[in-house]
One Martini backbone bead per residue (centre of mass of N, CA, C, O) as a GRO file, in nm:
protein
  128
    1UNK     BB    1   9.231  10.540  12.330
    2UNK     BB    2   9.031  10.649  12.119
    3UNK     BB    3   8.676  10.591  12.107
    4UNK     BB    4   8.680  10.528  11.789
    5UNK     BB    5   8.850  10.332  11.737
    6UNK     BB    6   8.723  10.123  11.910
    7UNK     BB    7   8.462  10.098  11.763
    8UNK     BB    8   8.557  10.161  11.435
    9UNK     BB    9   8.749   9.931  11.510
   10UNK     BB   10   8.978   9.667  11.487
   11UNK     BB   11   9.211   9.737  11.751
   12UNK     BB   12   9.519   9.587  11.845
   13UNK     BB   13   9.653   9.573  12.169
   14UNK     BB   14   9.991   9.574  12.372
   15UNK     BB   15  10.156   9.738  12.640
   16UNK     BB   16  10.334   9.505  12.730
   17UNK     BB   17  10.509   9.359  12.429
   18UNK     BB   18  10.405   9.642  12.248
   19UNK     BB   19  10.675   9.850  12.227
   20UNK     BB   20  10.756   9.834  11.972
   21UNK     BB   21  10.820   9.762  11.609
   22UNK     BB   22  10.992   9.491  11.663
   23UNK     BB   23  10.806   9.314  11.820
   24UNK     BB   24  10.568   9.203  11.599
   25UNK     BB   25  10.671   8.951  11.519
   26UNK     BB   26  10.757   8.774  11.764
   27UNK     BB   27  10.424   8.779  11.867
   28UNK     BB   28  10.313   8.689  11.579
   29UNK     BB   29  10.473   8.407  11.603
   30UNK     BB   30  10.343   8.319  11.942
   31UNK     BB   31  10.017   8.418  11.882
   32UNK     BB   32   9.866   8.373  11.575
   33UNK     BB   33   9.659   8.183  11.614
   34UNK     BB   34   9.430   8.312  11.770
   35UNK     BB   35   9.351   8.490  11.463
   36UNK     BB   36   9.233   8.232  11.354
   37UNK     BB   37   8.955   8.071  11.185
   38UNK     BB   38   8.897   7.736  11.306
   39UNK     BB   39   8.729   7.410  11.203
   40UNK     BB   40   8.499   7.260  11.121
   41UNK     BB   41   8.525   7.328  10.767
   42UNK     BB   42   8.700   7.558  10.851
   43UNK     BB   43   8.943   7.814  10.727
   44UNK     BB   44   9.223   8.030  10.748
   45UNK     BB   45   9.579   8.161  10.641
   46UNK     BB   46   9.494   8.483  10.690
   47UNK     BB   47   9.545   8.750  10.876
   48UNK     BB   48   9.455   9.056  10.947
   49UNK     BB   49   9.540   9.360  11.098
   50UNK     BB   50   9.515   9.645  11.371
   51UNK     BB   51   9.788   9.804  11.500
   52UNK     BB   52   9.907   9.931  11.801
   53UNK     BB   53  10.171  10.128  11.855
   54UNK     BB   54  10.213  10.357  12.101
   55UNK     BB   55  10.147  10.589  11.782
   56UNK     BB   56  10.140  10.382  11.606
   57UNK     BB   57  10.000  10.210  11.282
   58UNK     BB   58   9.966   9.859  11.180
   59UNK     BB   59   9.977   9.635  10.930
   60UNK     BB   60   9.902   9.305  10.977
   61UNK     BB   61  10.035   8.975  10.876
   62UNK     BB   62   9.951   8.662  10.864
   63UNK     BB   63  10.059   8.335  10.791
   64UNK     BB   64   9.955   7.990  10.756
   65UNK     BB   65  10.000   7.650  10.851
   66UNK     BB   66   9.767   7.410  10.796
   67UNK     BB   67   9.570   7.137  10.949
   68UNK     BB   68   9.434   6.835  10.937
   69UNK     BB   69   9.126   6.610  11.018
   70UNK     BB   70   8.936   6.352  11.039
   71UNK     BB   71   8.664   6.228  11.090
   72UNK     BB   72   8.385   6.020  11.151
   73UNK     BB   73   8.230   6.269  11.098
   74UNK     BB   74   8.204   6.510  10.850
   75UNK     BB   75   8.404   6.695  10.888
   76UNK     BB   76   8.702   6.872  10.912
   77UNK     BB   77   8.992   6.943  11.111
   78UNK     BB   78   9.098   7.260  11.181
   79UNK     BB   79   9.448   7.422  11.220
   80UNK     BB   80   9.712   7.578  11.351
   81UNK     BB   81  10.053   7.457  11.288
   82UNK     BB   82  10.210   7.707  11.162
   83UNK     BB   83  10.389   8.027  11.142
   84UNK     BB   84  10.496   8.168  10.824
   85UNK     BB   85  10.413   8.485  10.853
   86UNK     BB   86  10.538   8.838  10.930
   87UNK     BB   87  10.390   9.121  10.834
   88UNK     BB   88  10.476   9.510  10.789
   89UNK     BB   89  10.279   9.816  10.812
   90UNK     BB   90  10.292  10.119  10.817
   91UNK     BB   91  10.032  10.366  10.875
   92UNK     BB   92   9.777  10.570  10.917
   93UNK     BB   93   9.578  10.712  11.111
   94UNK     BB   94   9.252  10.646  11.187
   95UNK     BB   95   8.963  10.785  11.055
   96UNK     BB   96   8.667  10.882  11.115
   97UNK     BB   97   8.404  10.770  11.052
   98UNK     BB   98   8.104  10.824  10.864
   99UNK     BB   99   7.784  10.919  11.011
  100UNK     BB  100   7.434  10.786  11.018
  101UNK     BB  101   7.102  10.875  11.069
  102UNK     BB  102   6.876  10.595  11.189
  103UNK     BB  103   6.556  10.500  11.158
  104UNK     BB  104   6.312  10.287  11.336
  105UNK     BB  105   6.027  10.077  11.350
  106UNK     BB  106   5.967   9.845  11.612
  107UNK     BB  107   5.821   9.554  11.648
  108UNK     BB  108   5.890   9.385  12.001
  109UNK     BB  109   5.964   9.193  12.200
  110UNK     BB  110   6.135   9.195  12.512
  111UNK     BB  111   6.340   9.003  12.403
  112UNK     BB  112   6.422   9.131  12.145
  113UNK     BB  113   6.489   9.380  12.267
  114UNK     BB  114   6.698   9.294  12.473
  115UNK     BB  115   6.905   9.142  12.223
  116UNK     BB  116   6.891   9.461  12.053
  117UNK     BB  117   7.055   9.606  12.283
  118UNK     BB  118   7.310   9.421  12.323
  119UNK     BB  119   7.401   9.447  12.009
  120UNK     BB  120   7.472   9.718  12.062
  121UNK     BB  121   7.644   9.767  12.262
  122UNK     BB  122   7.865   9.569  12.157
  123UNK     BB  123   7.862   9.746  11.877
  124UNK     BB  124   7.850  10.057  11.914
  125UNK     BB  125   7.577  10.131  11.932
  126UNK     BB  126   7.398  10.411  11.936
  127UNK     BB  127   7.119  10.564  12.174
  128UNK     BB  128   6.895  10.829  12.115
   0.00000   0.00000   0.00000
């Protein structure tokens, strides 16, 4: 996969499962739940991805039936009970977004400093 790919898209792949676009509905009716954002106080029921099959790319829709119970404290405590639908759609492949440079002049300590370089690294931000 091309090196923007990576960066600027969070773009998923699977070339030992995703072999296939027949494959897509079946992956994500048995792996969907990974993808779901679910926890004490908070869940969501939709989760939309960008997949890469082979050299095609497909917009992929998962629905969730969600379950929740109740805690001693707190909030309530959510997960997702069932993949309730899997849609998909080819798209074109994702053109690179365009880039802008930007200088920033920051006093920092030596810890903000290496923290603020981890989440560069981490989010593919260049440092030049």
């Amino acid at each position: 996969m091309e090196k923007y790919l990576k960066e600027q898209y969070d773009i998923f792949e699977d070339k030992k499962y995703l072999t296939k676009e027949e494959d897509l509905e079946r992956y994500f009716l048995d792996n969907g739940p990974e993808y779901f954002d679910c926890g004490q106080g908070f869940y969501q029921n939709e989760a939309i991805l960008l997949v890469k099959v082979g050299d095609k790319f497909y917009d992929v829709t998962i629905e969730a039936e969600i379950a929740s119970a109740k805690q001693d404290s707190g909030d309530r405590l959510y997960w997702v009970d069932n993949i309730t639908n899997v849609s998909y759609e080819e798209r074109d492949k994702p053109l690179p977004k365009e880039l802008e440079d930007i200088q920033y002049n920051l006093s920092l300590t030596e810890s903000q400093k290496t923290r603020l370089e981890s989440f560069m690294k981490e989010n593919f931000i260049e440092i030049k």
